[in-house]
C-alpha positions as CSV (number, residue, x, y, z in Angstrom):
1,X,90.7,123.1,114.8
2,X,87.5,123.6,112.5
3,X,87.0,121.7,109.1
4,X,84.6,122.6,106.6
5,X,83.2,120.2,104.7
6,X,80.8,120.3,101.2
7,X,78.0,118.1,100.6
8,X,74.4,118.1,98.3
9,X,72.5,118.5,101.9
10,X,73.6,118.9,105.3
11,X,73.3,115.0,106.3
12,X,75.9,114.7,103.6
13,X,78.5,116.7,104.4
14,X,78.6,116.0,107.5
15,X,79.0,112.1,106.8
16,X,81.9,112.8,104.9
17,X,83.4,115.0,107.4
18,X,83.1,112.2,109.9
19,X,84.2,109.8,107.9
20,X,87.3,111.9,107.2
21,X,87.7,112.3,111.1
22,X,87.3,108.9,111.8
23,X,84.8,110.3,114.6
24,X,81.2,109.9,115.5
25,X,79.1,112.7,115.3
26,X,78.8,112.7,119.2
27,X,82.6,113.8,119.3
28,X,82.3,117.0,116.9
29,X,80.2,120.2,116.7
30,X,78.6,120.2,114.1
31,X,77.6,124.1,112.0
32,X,75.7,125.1,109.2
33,X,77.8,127.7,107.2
34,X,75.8,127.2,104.0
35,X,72.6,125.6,103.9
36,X,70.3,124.8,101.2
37,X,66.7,126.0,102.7
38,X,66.5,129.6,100.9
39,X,67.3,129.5,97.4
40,X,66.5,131.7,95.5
41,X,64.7,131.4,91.9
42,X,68.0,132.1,89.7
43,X,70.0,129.6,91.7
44,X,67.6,126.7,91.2
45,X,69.5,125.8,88.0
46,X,72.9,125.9,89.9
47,X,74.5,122.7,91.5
48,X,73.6,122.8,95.4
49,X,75.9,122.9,97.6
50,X,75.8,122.5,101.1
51,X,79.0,123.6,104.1
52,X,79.5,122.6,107.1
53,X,81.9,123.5,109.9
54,X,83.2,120.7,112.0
55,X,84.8,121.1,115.3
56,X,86.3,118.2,117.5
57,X,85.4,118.6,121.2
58,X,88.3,119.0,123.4
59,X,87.8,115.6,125.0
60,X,87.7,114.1,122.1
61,X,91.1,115.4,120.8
62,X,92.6,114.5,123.9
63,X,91.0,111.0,123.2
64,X,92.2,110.6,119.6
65,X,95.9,111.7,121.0
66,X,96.0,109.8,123.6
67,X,94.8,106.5,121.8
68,X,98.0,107.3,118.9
69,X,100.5,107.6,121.6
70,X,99.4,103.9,123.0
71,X,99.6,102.4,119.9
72,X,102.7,100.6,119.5
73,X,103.9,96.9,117.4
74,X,105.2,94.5,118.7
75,X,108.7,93.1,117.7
76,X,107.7,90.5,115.9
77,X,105.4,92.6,113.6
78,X,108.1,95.0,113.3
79,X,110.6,92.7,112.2
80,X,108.4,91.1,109.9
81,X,107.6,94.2,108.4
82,X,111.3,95.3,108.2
83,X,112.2,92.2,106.5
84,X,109.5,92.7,104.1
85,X,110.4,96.1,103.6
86,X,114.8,95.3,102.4
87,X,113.8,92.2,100.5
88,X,111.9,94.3,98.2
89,X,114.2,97.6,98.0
90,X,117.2,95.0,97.7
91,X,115.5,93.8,94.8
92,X,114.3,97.4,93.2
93,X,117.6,99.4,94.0
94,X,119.7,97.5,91.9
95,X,117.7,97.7,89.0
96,X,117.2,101.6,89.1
97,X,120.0,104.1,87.4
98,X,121.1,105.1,89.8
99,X,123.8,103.4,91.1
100,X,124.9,104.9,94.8
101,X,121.4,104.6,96.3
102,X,121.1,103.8,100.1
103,X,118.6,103.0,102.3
104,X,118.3,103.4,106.3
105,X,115.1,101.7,108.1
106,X,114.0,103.1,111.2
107,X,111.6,102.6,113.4
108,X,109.8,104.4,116.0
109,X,106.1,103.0,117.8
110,X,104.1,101.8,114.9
111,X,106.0,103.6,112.4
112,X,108.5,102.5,109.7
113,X,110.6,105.7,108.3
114,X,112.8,104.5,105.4
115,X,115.3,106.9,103.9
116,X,116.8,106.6,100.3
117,X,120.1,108.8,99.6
118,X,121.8,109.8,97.0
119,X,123.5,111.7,94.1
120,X,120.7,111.3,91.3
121,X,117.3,111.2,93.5
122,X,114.7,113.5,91.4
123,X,113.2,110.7,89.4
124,X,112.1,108.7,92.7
125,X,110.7,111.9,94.1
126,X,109.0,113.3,91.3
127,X,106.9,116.9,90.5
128,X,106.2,118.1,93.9
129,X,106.8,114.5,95.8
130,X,104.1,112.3,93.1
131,X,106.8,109.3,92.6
132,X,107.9,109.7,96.0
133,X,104.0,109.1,97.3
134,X,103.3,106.5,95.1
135,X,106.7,104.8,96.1
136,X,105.2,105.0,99.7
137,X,102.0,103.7,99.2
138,X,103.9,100.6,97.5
139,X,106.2,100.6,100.7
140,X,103.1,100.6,102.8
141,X,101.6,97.2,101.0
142,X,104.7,95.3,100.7
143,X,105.7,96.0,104.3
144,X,101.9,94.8,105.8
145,X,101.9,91.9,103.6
146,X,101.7,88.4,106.0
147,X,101.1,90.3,109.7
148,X,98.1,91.1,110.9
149,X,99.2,94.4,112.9
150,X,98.6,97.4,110.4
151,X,102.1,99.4,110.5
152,X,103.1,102.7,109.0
153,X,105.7,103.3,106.4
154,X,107.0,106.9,106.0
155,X,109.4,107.2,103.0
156,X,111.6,110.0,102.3
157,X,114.1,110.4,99.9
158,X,117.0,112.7,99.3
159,X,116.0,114.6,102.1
160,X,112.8,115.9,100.1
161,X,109.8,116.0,103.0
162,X,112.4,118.3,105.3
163,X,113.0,120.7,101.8
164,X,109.0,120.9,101.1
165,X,108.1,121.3,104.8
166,X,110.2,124.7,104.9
167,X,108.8,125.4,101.4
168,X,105.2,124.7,102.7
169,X,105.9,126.9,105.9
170,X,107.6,129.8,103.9
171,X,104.3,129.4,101.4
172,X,101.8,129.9,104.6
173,X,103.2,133.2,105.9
174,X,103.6,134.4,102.4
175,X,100.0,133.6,102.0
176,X,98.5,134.8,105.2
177,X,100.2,138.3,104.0
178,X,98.6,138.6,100.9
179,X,95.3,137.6,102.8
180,X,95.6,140.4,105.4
181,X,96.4,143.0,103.0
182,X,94.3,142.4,100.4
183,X,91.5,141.1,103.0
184,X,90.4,138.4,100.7
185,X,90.3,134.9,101.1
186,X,92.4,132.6,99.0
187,X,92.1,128.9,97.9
188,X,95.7,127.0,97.2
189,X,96.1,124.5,94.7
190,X,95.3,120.7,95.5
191,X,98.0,119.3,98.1
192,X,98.1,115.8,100.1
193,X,96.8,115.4,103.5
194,X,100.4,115.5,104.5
195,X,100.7,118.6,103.1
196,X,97.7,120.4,104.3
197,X,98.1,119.2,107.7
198,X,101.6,121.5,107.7
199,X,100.2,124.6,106.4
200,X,97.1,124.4,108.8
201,X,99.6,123.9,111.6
202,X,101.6,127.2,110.7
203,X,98.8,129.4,110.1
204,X,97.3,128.0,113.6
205,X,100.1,130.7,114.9
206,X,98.7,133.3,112.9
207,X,95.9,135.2,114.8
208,X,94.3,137.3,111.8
209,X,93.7,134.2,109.9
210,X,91.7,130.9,109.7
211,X,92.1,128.2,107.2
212,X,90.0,125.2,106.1
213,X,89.7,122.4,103.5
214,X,87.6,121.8,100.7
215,X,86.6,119.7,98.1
216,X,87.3,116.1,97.9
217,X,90.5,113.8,97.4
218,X,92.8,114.2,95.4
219,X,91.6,117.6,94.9
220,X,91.2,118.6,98.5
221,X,92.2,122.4,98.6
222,X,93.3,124.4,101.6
223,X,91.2,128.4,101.6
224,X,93.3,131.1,104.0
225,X,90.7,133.5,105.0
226,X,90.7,136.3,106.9
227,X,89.2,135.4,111.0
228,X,85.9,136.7,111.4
């Protein structure tokens, strides 16, 4: 899948779209969509802005996929982390308002899902998923703290990623309709990488259309654009 990504000149944005890879530049191909060699005399005054399309070679994706599905922690890390993980929500849980709140840890290779239930969940999840991040983020520190194996904690609460994945999905086709009919491209609000990465994935099914991300985070936007 292609990624476009903005920069003042071409070195630029191509730094940051290797740096949001995690690649090298020997592992992508690297095109100039916009460059800025021919300006013209009224655009002088306006900010320069420079795009470039990047595309991960096949052998690298295999690379990248294959090196996530060896990753694993071992027990000892896990347990750790898992410890870590229900001293601090048996400390928080108790002190929120609501009073029927569960948790469930899981675990699966070198990720930690945790699931909170209950009646009165919207304040922990917040507008579109904001406290809910956050909360993971925090998750995420307290559960590395003392190991030296990184692990990955995946919060979810109330059932809320399953809700918004539909939601995101349902948004995509409705989207990629509007594109096709109206045969212009258009850019979708700022979402999470989490976020993005599901609405790429269902318009990747779509043959009229192509997406790609702009801009830089928190701000990074997803454009839906007819395939050339």
């Amino acid at each position: 899948m292609a990624n476009i990504y903005e920069g003042r000149t071409t070195t630029e944005a191509i730094e940051k779209g290797l740096k949001e890879l995690g690649v090298s530049k020997k592992d992508v191909d690297v095109k100039v969509i916009e460059s800025d060699d021919k300006r013209s005399f009224f655009s002088i005054l306006t900010p320069r802005v420079v795009k470039v399309e990047l595309t991960l070679k096949k052998e690298t994706t295999k690379n990248i996929s294959n090196k996530k599905e060896k990753v694993e922690i071992s027990a000892e890390t896990e347990n750790r982390a898992d410890e870590n993980i229900k001293k601090f929500l048996d400390s928080l849980i108790p002190k929120l308002p609501s009073k029927d709140l569960k948790y469930e840890i899981k675990n699966d290779k070198n990720d930690i899902l945790v699931e909170i239930n209950g009646q009165d969940t919207g304040y922990l999840i917040g507008y579109r998923g904001n406290v809910l991040n956050s909360m993971q983020v925090i998750l995420n520190n307290v559960a590395n703290n003392g190991i030296n194996e990184r692990v990955r904690v995946l919060l979810n609460i109330g059932g809320y990623k399953e809700k918004r994945e539909k939601d995101l999905r349902d948004l995509a086709d409705k989207i990629a309709g509007t594109v096709i009919r109206k045969r212009k491209s258009i850019t979708l609000e700022p979402m999470s990488s989490y976020e993005r990465k599901i609405i790429h994935s269902k318009l990747q099914e779509n043959t009229k259309v192509e997406t790609h991300s702009i801009g830089e985070e928190p701000n990074r936007k997803i454009v839906v654009s007819l395939k050339k």
